[in-house]
N, C-alpha and C positions, 0 to 999 in steps of 0.2 A: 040875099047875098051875104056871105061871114066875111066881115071885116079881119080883118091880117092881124094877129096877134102882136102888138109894138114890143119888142123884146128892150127898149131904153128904158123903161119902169121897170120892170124884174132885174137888171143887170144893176141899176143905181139901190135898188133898195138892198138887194144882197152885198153889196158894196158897203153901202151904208152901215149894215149888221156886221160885217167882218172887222173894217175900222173903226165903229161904233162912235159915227158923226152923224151930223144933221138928226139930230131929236129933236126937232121941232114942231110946231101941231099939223103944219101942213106935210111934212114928211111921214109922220103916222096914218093923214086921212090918205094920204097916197096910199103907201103900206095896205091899207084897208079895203082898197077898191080891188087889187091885184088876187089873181085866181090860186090858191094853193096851189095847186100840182104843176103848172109851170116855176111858180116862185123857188117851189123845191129842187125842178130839173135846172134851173137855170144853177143854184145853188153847186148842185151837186158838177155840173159842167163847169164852173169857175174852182171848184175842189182839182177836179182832173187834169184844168191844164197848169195849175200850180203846183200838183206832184210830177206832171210831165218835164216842168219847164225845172222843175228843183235836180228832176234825174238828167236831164242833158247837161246843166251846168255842172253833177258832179261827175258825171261822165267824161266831161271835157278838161276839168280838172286831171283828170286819171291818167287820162291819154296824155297831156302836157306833161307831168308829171313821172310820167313812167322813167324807168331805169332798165336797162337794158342788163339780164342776165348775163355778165362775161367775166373771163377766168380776171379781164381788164380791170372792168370797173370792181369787182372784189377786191384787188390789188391796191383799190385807194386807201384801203382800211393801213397798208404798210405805208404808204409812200405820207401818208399825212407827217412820221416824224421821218423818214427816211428818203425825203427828197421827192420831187417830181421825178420817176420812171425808174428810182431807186436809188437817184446819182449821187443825194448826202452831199457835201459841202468838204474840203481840207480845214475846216474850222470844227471846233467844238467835239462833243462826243458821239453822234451818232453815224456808224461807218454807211458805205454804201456796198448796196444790197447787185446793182446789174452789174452782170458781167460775171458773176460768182462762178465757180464751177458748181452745176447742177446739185452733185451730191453733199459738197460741204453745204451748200443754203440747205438741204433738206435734215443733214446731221445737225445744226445748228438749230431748225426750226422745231426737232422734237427734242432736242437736249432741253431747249428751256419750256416746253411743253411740259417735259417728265422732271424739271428742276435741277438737272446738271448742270444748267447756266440760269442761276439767281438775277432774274429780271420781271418786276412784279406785273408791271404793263405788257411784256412782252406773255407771261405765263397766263393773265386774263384772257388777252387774244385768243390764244392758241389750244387752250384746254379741253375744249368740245373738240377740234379736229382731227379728221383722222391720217396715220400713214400716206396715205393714197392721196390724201388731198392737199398736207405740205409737200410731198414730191412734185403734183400735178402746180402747186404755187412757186415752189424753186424753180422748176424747171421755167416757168412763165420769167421770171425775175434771169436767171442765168444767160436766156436768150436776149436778153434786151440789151444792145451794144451801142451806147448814148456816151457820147465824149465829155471825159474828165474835166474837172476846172483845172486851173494854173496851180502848183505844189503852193503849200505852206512856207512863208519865209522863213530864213534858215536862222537856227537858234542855237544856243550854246558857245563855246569858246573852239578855237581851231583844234585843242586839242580831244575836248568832247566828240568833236564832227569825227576826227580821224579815229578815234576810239569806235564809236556805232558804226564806220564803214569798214573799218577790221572785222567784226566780230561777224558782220552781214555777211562781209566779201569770203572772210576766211576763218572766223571761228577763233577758239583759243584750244589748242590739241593740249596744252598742261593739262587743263581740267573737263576735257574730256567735253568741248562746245562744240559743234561742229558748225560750220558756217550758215546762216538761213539761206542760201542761194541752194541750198545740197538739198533741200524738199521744196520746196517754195520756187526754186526754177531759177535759171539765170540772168534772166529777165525781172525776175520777183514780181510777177505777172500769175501766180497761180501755177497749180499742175494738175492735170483732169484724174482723176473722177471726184477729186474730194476736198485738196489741199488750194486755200487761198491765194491770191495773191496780198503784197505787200506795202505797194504800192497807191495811193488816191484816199491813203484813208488818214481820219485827222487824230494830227501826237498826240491826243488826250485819248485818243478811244486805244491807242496803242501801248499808251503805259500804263491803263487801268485793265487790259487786257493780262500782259505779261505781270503785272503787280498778282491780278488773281489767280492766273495758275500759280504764283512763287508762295501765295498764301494759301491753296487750298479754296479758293472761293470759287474756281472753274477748273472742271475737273471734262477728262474726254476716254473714248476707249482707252481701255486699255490695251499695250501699256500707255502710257499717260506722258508720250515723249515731250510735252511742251511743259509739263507741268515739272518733268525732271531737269529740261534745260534752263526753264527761268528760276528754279532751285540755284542754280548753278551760276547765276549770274547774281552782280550788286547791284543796290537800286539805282546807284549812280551810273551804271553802264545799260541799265534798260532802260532808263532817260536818254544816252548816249545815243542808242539804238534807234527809239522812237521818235527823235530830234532829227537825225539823219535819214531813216525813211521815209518821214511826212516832208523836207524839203524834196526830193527826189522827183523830177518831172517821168509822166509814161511813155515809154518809146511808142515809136508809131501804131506798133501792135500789139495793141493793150491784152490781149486774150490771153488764158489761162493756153501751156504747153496743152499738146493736144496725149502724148506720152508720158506716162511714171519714170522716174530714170530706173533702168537696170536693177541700180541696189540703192535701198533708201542707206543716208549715216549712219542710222541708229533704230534698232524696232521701234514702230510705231503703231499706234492703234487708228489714227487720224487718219494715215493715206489711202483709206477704204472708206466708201462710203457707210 
């Protein structure tokens, strides 16, 4: 009759040789009784299920781990300085991105791409991407309709404020300003297909805005109507302007007109996408 092969000497001795304990005389005469060709299968069977058990943990890792392909989660790459869902803050400089009209987010996102708009972070981003794929992100951002914070508290002197809400409301016709309400909407909520709104976004990102078209630093289609109005305006009064718009609460219905008006003030290159 064959006695049954004890597989607890083959398991402890290969044990033994991987963590490389028990050297002692009696663990060698053991070692020494044990049949080769088991000692090896056993070997090679404690190999197997340590690369088995190596590949389920990383396996389970992966699966935990995974990220889900969406136009969404790509979008985090934006929102990290532009707010959760694009909505940016009435503080500091960075404006916010939802609610845009489609085609202004997609002019903007290949201006600073091709270096129209001087922004080194934003131009890293964007550099690889193609046409197709900042439209396909504007559009993603445009559609996202997430409620405003409360305006920026109101700044300047009473006569500042009434200055920036002339020039918004109605322009200066001596030198040829026409009012932001006359592209920009009478809401100053934007005008579809191209033109922003004016509205939610914070007075520093609004007077470093109009400072660079006045200097040449942001430039757009041509012609280049923003770049020719804030020519046309003193520093003092685009302070005046952007002190006045960033207090300014959203009416109920934040969205960009869904119409161009009839006839823009002034040719413009901007009101096209």
């Amino acid at each position: 009759m064959v006695r049954p092969l004890s597989v607890g000497p083959y398991l402890r001795a290969v044990l033994w040789s991987f963590l490389g304990i028990r050297r002692r005389e009696s663990a060698t005469a053991e070692q020494q009784r044990l049949k080769p060709v088991p000692l090896i299968a056993t070997a090679l069977a404690l190999v197997v299920v340590f690369v088995l058990l190596l590949v389920a943990l990383a396996s389970s890792a992966t699966a935990a781990g995974a990220v889900p392909d969406t136009l969404g989660q790509r979008a985090l790459a934006c929102t990290g300085c532009h707010g959760p869902q694009g909505r940016a803050t009435p503080q500091g400089y960075v404006p916010r991105i939802a609610g845009k009209p489609a085609g202004y987010l997609a002019a903007q996102l290949r201006a600073f791409r091709d270096g129209q708009r001087q922004q080194d972070a934003m131009a890293r981003l964007l550099v690889h991407l193609s046409d197709d794929y900042l439209a396909e992100l504007a559009g993603y951002f445009a559609a996202l309709q997430v409620p405003y914070p409360a305006p920026a508290p109101t700044r300047g002197t009473d006569a500042s404020r009434a200055m920036g809400q002339r020039l918004v409301q109605q322009g200066d016709a001596a030198r040829n300003i026409p009012a932001c309400i006359g592209c920009h909407g009478t809401a100053m909520t934007g005008v579809e297909p191209a033109v922003p709104g004016l509205l939610g976004l914070p007075r520093d990102y609004l007077v470093a805005q109009l400072g660079a078209w006045r200097t040449g630093m942001r430039v757009a289609q041509k012609p280049d109507c923003m770049a020719m109005l804030a020519q046309r305006l003193q520093p003092q009064e685009i302070t005046a302007v952007a002190d006045w718009l960033a207090a300014q609460p959203l009416p109920a219905s934040a969205g960009a007109a869904a119409r161009p008006p009839s006839t823009w003030p002034m040719p413009c290159g901007s009101t096209e996408p």
